[in-house]
C-alpha positions as CSV (number, residue, x, y, z in Angstrom):
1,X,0.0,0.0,0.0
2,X,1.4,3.6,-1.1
3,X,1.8,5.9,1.7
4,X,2.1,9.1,0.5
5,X,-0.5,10.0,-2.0
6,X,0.4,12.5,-4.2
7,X,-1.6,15.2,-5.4
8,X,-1.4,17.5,-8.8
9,X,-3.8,20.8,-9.3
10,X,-5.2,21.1,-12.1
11,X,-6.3,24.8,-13.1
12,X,-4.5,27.9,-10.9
13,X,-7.8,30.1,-9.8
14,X,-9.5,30.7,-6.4
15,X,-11.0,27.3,-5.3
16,X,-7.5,25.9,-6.2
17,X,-5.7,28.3,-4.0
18,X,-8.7,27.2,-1.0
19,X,-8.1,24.0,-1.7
20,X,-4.3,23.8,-1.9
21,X,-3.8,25.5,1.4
22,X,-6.4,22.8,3.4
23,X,-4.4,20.0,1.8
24,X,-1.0,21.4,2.9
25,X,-2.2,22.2,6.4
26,X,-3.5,18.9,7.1
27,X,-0.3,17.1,6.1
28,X,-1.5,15.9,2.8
29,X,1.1,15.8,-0.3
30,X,0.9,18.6,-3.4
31,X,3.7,17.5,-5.7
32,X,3.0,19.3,-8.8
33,X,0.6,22.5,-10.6
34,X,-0.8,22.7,-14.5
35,X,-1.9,25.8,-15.6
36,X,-2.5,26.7,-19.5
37,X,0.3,28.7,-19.0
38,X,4.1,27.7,-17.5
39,X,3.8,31.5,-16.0
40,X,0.7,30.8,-14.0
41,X,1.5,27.4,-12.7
42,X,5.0,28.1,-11.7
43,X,3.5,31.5,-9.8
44,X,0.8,28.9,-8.3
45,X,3.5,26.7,-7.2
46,X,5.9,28.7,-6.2
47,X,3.4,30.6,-3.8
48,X,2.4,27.2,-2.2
49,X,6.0,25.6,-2.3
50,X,4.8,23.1,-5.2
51,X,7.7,20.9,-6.5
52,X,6.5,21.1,-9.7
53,X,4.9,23.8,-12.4
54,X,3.4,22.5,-15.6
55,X,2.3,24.9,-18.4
56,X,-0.4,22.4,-20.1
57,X,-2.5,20.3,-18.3
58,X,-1.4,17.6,-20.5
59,X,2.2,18.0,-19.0
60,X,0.9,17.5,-15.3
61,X,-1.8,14.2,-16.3
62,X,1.7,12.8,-17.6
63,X,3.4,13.5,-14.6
64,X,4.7,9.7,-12.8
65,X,5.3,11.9,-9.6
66,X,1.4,12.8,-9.4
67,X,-1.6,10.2,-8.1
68,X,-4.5,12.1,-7.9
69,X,-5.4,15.3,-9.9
70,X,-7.8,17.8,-8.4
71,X,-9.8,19.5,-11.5
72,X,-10.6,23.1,-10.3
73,X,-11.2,24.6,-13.9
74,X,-14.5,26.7,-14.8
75,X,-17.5,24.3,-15.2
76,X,-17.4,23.7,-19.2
77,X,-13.9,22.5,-18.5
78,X,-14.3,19.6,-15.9
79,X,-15.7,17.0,-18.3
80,X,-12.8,17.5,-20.6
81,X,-10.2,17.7,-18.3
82,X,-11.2,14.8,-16.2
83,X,-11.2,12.5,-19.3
84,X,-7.8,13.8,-20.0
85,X,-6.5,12.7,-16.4
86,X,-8.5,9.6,-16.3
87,X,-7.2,8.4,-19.7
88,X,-3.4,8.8,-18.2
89,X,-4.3,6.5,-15.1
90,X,-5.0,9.3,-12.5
91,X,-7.6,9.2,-10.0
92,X,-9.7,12.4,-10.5
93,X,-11.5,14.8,-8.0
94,X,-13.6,16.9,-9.7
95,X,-14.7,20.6,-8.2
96,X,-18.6,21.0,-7.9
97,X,-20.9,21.1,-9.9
98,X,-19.4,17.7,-11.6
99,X,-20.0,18.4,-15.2
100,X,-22.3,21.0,-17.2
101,X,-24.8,18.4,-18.1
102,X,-25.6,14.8,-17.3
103,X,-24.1,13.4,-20.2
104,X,-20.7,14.6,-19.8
105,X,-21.1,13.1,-15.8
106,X,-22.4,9.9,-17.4
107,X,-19.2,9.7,-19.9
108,X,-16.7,9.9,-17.3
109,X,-18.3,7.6,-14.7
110,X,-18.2,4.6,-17.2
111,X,-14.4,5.8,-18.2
112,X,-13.4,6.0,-14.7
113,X,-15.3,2.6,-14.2
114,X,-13.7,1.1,-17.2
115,X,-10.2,2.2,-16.2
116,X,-10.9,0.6,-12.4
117,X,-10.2,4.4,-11.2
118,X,-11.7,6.3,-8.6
119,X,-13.6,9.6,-9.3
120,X,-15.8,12.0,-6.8
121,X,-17.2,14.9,-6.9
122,X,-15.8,17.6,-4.8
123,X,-19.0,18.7,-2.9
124,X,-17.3,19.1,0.3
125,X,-20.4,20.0,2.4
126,X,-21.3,16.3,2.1
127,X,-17.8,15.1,4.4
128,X,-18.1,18.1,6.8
129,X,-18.1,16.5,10.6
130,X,-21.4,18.1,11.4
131,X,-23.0,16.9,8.1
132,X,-22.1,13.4,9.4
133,X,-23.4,13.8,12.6
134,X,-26.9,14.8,11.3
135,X,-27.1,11.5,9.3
136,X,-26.5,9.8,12.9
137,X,-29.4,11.9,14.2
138,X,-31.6,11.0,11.3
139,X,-30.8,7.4,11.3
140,X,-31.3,7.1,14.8
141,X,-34.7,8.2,14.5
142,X,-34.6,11.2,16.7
143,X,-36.4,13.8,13.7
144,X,-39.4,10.9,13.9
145,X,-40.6,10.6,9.7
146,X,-39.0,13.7,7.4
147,X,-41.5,16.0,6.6
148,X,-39.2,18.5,4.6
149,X,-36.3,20.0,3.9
150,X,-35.2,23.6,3.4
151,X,-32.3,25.6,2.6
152,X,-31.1,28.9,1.0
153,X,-27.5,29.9,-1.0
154,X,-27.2,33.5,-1.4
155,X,-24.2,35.4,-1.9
156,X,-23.6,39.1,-3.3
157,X,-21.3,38.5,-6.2
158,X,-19.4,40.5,-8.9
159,X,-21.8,42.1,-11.2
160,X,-18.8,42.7,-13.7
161,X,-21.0,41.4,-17.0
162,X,-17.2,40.1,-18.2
163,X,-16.9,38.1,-15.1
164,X,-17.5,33.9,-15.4
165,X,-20.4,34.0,-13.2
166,X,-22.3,36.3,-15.2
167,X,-21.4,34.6,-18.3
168,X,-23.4,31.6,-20.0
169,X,-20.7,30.4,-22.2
170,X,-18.9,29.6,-18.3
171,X,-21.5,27.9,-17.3
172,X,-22.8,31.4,-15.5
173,X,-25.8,31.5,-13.1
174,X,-27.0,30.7,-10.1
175,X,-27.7,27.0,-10.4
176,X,-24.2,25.5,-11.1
177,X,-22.4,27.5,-8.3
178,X,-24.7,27.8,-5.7
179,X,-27.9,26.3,-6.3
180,X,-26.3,23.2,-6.9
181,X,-25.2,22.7,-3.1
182,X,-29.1,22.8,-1.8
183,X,-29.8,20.6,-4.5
184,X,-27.1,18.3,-3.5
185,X,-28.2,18.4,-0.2
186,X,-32.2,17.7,-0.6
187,X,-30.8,14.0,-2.6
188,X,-28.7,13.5,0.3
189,X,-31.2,13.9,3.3
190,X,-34.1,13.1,1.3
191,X,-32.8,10.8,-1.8
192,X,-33.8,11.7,-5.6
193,X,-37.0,13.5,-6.0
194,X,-40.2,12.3,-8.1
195,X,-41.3,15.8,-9.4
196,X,-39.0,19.3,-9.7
197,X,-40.5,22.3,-10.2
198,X,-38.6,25.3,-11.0
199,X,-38.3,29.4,-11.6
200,X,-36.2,31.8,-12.2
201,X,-35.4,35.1,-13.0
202,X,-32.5,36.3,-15.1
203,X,-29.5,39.0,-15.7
204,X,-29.4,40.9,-18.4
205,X,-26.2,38.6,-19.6
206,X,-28.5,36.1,-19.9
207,X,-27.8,33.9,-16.8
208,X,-30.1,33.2,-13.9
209,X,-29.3,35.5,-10.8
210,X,-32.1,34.0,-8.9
211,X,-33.6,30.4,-8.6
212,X,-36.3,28.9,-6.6
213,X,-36.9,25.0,-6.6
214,X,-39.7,22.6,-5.3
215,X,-39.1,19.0,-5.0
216,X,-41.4,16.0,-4.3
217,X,-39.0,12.6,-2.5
218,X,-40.3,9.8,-1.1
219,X,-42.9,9.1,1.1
220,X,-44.6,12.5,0.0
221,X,-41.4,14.7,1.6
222,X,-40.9,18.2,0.0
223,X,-37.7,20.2,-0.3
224,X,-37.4,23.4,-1.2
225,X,-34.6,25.7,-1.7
226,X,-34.0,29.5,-2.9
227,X,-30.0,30.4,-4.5
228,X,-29.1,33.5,-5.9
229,X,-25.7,35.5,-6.9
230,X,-27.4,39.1,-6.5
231,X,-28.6,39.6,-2.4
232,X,-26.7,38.5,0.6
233,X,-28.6,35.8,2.6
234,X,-28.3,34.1,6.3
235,X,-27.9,30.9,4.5
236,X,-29.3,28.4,7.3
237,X,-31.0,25.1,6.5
238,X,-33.7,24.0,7.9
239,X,-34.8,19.7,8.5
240,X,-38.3,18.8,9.6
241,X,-39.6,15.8,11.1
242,X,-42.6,14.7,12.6
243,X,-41.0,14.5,16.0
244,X,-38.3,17.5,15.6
245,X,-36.6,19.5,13.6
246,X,-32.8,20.4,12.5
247,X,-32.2,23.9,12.4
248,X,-28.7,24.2,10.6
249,X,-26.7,27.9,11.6
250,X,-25.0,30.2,9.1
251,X,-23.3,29.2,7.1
252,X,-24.8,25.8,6.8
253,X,-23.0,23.8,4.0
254,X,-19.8,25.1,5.7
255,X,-18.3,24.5,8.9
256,X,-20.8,24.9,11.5
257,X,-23.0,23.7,14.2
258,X,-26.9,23.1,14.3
259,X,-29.7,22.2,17.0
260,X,-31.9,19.8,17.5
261,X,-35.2,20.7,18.9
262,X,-38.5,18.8,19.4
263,X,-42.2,20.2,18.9
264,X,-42.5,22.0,22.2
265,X,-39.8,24.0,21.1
266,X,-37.2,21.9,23.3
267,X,-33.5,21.6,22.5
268,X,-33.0,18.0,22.7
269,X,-29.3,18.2,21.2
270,X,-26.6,20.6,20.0
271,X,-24.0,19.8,17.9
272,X,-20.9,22.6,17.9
273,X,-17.2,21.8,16.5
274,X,-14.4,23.6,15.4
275,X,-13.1,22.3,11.8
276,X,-9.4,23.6,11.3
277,X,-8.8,25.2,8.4
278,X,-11.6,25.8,5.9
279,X,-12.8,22.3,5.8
280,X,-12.0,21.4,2.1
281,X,-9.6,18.4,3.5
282,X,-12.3,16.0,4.6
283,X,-13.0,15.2,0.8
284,X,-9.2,15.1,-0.1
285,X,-9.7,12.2,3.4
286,X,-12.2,10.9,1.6
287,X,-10.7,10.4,-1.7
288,X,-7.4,9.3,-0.8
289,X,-9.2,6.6,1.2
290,X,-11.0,5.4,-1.5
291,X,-7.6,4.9,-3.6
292,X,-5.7,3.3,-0.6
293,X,-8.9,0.7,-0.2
294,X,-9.6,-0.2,-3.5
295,X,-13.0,0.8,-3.4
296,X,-14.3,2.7,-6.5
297,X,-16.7,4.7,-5.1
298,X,-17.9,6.6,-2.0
299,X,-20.9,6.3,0.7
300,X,-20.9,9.9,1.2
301,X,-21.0,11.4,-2.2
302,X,-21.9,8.1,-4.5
303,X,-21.6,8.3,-8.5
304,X,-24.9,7.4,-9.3
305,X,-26.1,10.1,-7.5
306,X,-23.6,12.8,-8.6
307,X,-25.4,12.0,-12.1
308,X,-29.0,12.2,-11.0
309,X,-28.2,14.7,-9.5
310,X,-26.4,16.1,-12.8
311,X,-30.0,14.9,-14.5
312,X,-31.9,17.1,-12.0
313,X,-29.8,20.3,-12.9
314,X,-30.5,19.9,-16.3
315,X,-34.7,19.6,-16.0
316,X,-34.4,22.3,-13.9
317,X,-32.9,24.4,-17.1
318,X,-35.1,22.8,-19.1
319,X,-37.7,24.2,-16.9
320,X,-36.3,27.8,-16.2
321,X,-35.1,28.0,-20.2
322,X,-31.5,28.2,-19.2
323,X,-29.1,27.3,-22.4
324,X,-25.3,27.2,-22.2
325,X,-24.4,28.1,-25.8
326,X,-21.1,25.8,-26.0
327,X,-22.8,22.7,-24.4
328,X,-21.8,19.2,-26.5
């Protein structure tokens, strides 16, 4: 069994900078950078100490001194990118949302299947202690039958119409950067949902600054959920069950803690915990877990449902009218 895993970024922007620094600080091992440009990657790596600096992304693939590649390009990019790394043997975390449509997710799960490799989405929320400790809760019974589920993502974001997040041929909008963490989260607490119903409304770039989305799961259990990139937000989550409720604090698909309390309005249990760093190393935990075990895929954040959910993002589109003009 291999030790040292050893990891290579893929793609020199923000989240890779986030990530790098929670993978460094909790011991793990970043031996090389690819950038489309040798002057970006060797600025990435020298800033984080990196070994290595690659100016093409298939110079860093190729690299025998790298394991695992982290793809952190914008979202048009993943599907591509991944496919490069997987055809070159490298296990392959893949930055949220996983692809820009389901059919690019279900291309690369049967390659990565194929070539006995593991791949996982990045949706860190999913390996967050506290997220784990409300699937104890749950399990144990304590919420009674779920009811419903409810959570919000808004943010205030750059309004620059140049910028990537106001721009559909990026993969712009609300739904793939934050509207995709609720939606993660409803198939996680409440599995895959029979009916979606969505709305929207729209910048003048043509992307959706605001999106609101109904679901119907199992046993008649509704989740709904409200993202947008134009208004700040508290950004709490709400669970309900028949016997009590999960309220989840700012901000909840970070870090945080929540409380349970029953229907007189009793606090039955609290749940507080202080994650070092910003918490992105529980999925780099997760993944390099999965390599040293053999096993091809995880509990926490399973393919199958990476894609459904990857089918549900694209009805709600459908829905809401939302195009990306340079989707295969």
């Amino acid at each position: 069994m291999q030790d040292t895993l050893r990891w290579g970024i893929l793609a020199t922007g923000l989240i890779a900078e986030l990530f790098t620094k929670d993978l460094q600080a909790s011991g793990l091992t970043v031996t090389a950078a690819g950038s489309r440009s040798q002057e970006k990657a060797k600025a990435f790596a020298d800033r984080f100490g990196i070994a290595k600096a690659h100016g093409s992304y298939e110079a860093l693939v190729s690299d025998p001194d790298v394991d695992i590649i982290y793809v952190a390009t914008p979202h048009p990019y993943h599907a591509d990118c991944a496919k490069l790394a997987l055809e070159a043997g490298k296990h392959v975390l893949i930055e949220k949302p996983f692809t820009l449509n389901a059919g690019e997710a279900e291309e690369l799960v049967s390659l990565a299947r194929a070539k006995n490799l593991v791949l996982l989405e990045a949706m860190w929320t999913r390996f967050l202690p506290h997220m784990k400790r409300i699937h104890e809760i749950i399990d144990a019974g304590t919420l009674g039958t779920l009811l419903s589920v409810h959570a919000e993502h808004r943010q205030f974001l750059p309004k620059d119409p140049a910028h990537r997040l106001n721009a559909p041929e990026l993969g712009g909008g609300a739904l793939l950067d934050l509207g995709i963490y609720p939606t993660s989260f409803m198939f996680d607490i409440l599995g895959a949902p029979s009916e979606v119903k969505a709305t929207a409304r729209f910048t003048e770039t043509g992307v959706d600054a605001e999106i609101a989305v109904t679901m119907k799961h199992a046993g008649d259990a509704i989740s709904t959920s409200v993202s947008a990139l134009d208004c700040a937000g508290p950004n709490k989550a709400m669970i309900y069950g028949s016997d009590a409720r999960i309220e989840i604090d700012t901000i909840w698909y970070t870090p945080t803690s929540f409380k349970v309390i029953d229907h007189k309005r009793n606090v039955i249990d609290e749940y507080a915990e202080t994650v070092e760093n910003r918490g992105m190393q529980f999925q780099a935990f997760e993944m390099e877990e999965l390599v040293r075990s053999g096993k091809p895929n995880s509990t926490y954040m399973p393919l199958d449902q990476t894609v459904a959910i990857m089918h549900t993002l694209d009805d709600i589109r459908k829905q809401i009218g939302l195009v990306y003009p340079n989707e295969k």
